[in-house]
Wavefront OBJ file of the C-alpha trace (Angstrom):
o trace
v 0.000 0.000 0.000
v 3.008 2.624 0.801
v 4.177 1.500 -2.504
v 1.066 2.590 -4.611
v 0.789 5.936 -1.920
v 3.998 6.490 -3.448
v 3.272 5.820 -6.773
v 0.643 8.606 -6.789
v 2.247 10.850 -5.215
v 4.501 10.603 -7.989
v 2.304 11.455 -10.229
v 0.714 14.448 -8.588
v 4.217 16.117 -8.058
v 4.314 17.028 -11.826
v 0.164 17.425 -12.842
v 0.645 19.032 -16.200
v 2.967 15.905 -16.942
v 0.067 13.619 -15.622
v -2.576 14.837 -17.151
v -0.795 14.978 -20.822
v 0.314 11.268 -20.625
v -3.010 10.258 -19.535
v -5.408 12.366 -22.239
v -2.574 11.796 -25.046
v -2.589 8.038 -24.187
v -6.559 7.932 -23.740
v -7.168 9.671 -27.183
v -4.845 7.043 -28.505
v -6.330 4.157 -26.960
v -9.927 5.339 -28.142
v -9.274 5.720 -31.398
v -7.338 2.279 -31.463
v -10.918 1.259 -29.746
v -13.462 2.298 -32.381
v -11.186 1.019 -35.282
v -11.413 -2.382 -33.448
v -14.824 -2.141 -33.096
v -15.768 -1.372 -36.492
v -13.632 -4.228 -37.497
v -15.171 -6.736 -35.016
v -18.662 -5.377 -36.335
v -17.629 -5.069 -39.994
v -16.272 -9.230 -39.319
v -19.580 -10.355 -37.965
v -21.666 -8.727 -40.566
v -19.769 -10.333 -43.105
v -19.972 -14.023 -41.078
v -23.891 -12.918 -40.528
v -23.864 -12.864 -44.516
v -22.158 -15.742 -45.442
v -24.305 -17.742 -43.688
v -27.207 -16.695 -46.086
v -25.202 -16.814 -49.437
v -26.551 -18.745 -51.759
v -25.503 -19.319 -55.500
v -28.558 -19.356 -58.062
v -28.053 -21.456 -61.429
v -29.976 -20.207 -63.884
v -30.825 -22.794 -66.400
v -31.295 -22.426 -69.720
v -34.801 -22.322 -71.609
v -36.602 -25.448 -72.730
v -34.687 -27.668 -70.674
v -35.647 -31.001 -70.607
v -36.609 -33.496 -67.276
v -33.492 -35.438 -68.130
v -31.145 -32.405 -68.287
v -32.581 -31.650 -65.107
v -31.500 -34.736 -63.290
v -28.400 -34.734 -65.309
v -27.087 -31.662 -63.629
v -28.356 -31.825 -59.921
v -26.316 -35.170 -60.247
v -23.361 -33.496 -61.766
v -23.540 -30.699 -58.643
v -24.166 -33.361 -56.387
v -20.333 -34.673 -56.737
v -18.751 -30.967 -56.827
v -17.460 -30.870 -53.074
v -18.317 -27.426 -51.258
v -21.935 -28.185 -51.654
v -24.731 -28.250 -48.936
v -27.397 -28.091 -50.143
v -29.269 -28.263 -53.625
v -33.082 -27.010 -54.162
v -35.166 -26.144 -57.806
v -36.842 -23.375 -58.506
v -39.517 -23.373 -61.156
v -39.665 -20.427 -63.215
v -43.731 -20.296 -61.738
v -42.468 -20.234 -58.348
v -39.840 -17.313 -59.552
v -42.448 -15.349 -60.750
v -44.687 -16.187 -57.399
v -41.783 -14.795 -55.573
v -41.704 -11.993 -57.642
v -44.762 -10.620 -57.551
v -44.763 -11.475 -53.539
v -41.821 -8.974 -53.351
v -42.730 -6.142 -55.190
v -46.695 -6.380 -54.418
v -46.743 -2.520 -54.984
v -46.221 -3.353 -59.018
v -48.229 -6.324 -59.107
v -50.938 -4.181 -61.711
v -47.880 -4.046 -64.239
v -47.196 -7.796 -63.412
v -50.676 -9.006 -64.298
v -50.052 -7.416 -67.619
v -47.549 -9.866 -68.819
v -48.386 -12.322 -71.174
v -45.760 -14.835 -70.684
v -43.194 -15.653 -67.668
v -39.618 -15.540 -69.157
v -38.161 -15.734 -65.924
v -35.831 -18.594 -66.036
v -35.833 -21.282 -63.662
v -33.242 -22.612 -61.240
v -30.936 -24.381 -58.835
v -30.644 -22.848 -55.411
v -27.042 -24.201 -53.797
v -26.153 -23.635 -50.611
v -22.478 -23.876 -50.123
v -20.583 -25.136 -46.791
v -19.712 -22.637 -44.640
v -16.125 -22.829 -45.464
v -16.244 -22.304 -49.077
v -18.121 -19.169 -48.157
v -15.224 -17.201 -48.730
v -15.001 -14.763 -51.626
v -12.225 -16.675 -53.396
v -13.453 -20.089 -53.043
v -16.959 -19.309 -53.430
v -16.070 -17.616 -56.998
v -13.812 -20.901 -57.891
v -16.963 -22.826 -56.782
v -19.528 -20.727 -59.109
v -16.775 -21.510 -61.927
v -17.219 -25.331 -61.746
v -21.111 -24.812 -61.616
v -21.000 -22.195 -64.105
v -19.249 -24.487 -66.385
v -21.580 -27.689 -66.554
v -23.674 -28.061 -69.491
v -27.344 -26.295 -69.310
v -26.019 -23.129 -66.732
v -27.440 -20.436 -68.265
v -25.981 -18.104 -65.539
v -25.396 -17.672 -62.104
v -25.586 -15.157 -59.358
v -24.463 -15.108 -55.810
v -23.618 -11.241 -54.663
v -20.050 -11.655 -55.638
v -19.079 -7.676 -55.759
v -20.878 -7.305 -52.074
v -19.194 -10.201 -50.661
v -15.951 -9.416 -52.247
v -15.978 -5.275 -50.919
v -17.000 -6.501 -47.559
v -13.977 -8.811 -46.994
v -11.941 -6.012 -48.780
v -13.189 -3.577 -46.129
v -12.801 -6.407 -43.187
v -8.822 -6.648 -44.739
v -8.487 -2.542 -44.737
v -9.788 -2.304 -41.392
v -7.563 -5.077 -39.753
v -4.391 -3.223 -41.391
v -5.068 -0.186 -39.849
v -5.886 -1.825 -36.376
v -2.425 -3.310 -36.791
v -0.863 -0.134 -37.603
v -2.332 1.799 -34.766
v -1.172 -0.925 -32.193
v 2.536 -0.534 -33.453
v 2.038 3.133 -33.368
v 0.333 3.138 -30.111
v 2.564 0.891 -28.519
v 5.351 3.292 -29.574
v 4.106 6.636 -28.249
v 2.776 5.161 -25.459
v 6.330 3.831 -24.411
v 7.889 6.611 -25.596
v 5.849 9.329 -23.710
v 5.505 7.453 -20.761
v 9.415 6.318 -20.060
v 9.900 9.476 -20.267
v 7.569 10.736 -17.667
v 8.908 8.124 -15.311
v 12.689 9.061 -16.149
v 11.823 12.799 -15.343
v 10.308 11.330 -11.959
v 13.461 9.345 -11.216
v 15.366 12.269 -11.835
v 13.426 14.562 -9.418
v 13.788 11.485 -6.738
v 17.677 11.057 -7.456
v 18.906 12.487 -4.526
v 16.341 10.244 -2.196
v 17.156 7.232 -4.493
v 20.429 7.795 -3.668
v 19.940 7.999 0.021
v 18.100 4.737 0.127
v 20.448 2.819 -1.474
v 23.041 4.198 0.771
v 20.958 3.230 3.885
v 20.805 -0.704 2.293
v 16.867 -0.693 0.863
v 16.749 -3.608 -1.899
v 15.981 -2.111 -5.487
v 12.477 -3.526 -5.621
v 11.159 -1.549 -2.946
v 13.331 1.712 -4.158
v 11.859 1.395 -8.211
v 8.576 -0.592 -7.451
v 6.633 2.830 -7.444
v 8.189 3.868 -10.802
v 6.847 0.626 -11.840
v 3.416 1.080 -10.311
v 3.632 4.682 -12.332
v 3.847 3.356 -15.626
v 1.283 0.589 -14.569
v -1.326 3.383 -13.353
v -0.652 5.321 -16.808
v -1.641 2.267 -18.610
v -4.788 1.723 -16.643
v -6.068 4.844 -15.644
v -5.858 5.494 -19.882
v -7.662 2.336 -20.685
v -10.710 2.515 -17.663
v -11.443 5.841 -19.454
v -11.346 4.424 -22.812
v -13.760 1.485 -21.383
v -15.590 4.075 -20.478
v -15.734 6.215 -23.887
v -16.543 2.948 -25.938
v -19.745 2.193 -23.608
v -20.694 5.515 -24.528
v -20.000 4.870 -27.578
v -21.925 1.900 -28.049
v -25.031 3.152 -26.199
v -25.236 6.322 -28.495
v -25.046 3.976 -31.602
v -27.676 1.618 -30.375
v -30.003 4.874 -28.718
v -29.842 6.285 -32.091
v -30.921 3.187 -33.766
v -27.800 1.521 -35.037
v -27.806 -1.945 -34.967
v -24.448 -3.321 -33.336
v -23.601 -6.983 -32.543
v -23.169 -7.941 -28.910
v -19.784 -7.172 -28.368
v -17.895 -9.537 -25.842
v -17.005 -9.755 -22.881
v -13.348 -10.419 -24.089
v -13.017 -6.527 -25.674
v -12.856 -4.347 -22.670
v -10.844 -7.254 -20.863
v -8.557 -6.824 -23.603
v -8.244 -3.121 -23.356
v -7.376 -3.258 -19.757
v -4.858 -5.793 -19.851
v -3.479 -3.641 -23.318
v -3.079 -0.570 -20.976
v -1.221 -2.645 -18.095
v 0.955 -4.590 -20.512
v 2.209 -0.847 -22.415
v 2.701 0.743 -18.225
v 4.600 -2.645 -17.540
v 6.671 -2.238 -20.512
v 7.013 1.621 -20.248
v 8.511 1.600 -16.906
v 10.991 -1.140 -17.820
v 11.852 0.477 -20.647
v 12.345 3.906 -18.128
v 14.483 1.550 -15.847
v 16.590 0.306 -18.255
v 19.343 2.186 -17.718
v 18.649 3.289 -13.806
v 20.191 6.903 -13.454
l 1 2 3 4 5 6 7 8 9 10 11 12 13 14 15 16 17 18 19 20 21 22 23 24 25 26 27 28 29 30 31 32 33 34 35 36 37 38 39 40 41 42 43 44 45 46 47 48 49 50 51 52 53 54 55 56 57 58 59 60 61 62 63 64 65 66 67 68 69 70 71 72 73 74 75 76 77 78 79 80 81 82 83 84 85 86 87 88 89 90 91 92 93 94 95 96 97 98 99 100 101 102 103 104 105 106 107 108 109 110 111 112 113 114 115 116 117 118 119 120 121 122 123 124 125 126 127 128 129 130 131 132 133 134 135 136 137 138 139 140 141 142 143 144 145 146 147 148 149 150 151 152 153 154 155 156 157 158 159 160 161 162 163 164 165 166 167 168 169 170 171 172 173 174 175 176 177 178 179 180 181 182 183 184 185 186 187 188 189 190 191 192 193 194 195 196 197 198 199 200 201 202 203 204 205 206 207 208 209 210 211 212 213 214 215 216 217 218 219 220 221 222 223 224 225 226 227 228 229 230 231 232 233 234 235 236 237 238 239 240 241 242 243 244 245 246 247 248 249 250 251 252 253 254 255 256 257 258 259 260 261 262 263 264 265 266 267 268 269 270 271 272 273 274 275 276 277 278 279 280 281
């Protein structure tokens, strides 16, 4: 307990110091935070979506009952496949007029459905992914009696390009973070040793071990950490509750994230003031 009194009163002998390493270190950590968190949401939008995709086969007109069986057999030995179900072109246009009930008077109109019909496939989860589930609508796209095929390949393909983008820069700002952070805060706890030399000095003379003479530097570098990420636990529930007052619709975020920002802050203090203590003046 004298060793975190210590500690603080460390801290409050230079305030300006304090409070920059703190709010620098905070803004830092925040804007680490709502990278993370649009990349967290951005990754389980995009696994919320894959587990709907669904590749439509198109077949082509006039198609006999043979050709029919002929290819669900032919997708029934491509591997990646879940599931396989037919659409008539009656139920297509069913479903179409069921969507878009507003136009159904311009519907009613039509003489003749041209509206092709088609295989529904459901892929496995795993070949979900934009590159596999392209190589996978090649193979069906190739077999005899495909007209076409359609499976939301430029949505799927920005959203994992956007999932990618936002990763990199959460990597970045880690490095970057983890840099200033150190930086700033080594020195903060240098400039304290350095207003404490003269006690150090006296301590060591008078035979106190060096974990009890440097453990509150140690605690002050911990403290910077902490007190920085609490408030940027803080700013991300408010975060969160203004998105989800104003009607955004988030994911539940776990339990894990704010855990993880603590135990961030600690590990940079930790580091910080062994970084500071490296060379003990």
């Amino acid at each position: 307990m004298f060793l975190l009194f210590e500690a603080f009163r460390f801290l409050s002998l230079r305030k300006s110091l304090t409070f920059f390493v703190i709010t620098s270190t905070f803004l830092l950590f925040s804007l680490l935070s709502v990278v993370i968190l649009i990349t967290y949401q951005t990754f389980l939008y995009l696994q919320e979506i894959r587990k709907d995709i669904k590749i439509q086969a198109f077949l082509k007109p006039n198609l006999s009952v043979s050709d029919s069986i002929r290819i669900i057999s032919i997708l029934r030995t491509i591997s990646g496949i879940e599931e396989i179900e037919y659409k008539s072109s009656g139920d297509a246009y069913a479903e179409l007029l069921n969507t878009y009930r507003e136009y159904s008077d311009v519907f009613s109109d039509i003489d003749k459905n041209e509206l092709p019909s088609s295989f529904i496939i459901v892929p496995k989860i795993y070949w979900t992914k934009g590159i596999l589930l392209e190589e996978l609508s090649n193979k069906i796209k190739l077999i005899d009696g495909i007209d076409d095929i359609y499976y939301g390949k430029n949505w799927i393909f920005s959203l994992e390009k956007l999932s990618h983008i936002f990763m990199l820069i959460s990597g970045f700002l880690i490095i970057l973070i983890f840099l200033i952070f150190v930086f700033i805060s080594s020195h903060a706890i240098k400039l304290a040793i350095n207003d404490h030399r003269l006690a150090i000095e006296i301590l060591k003379l008078s035979g106190v071990d060096y974990f009890r003479i440097y453990a509150p530097f140690r605690i002050m570098g911990i403290l910077y950490g902490l007190i920085s990420s609490i408030l940027t636990y803080v700013f991300l529930n408010i975060v969160v509750f203004m998105l989800k007052y104003t009607g955004f619709q988030l994911f539940n975020i776990t339990s894990l994230f704010p855990i993880g920002i603590i135990i961030f802050g600690i590990l940079l203090g930790i580091i910080s003031s062994e970084n500071a203590l490296r060379e003990k003046p």
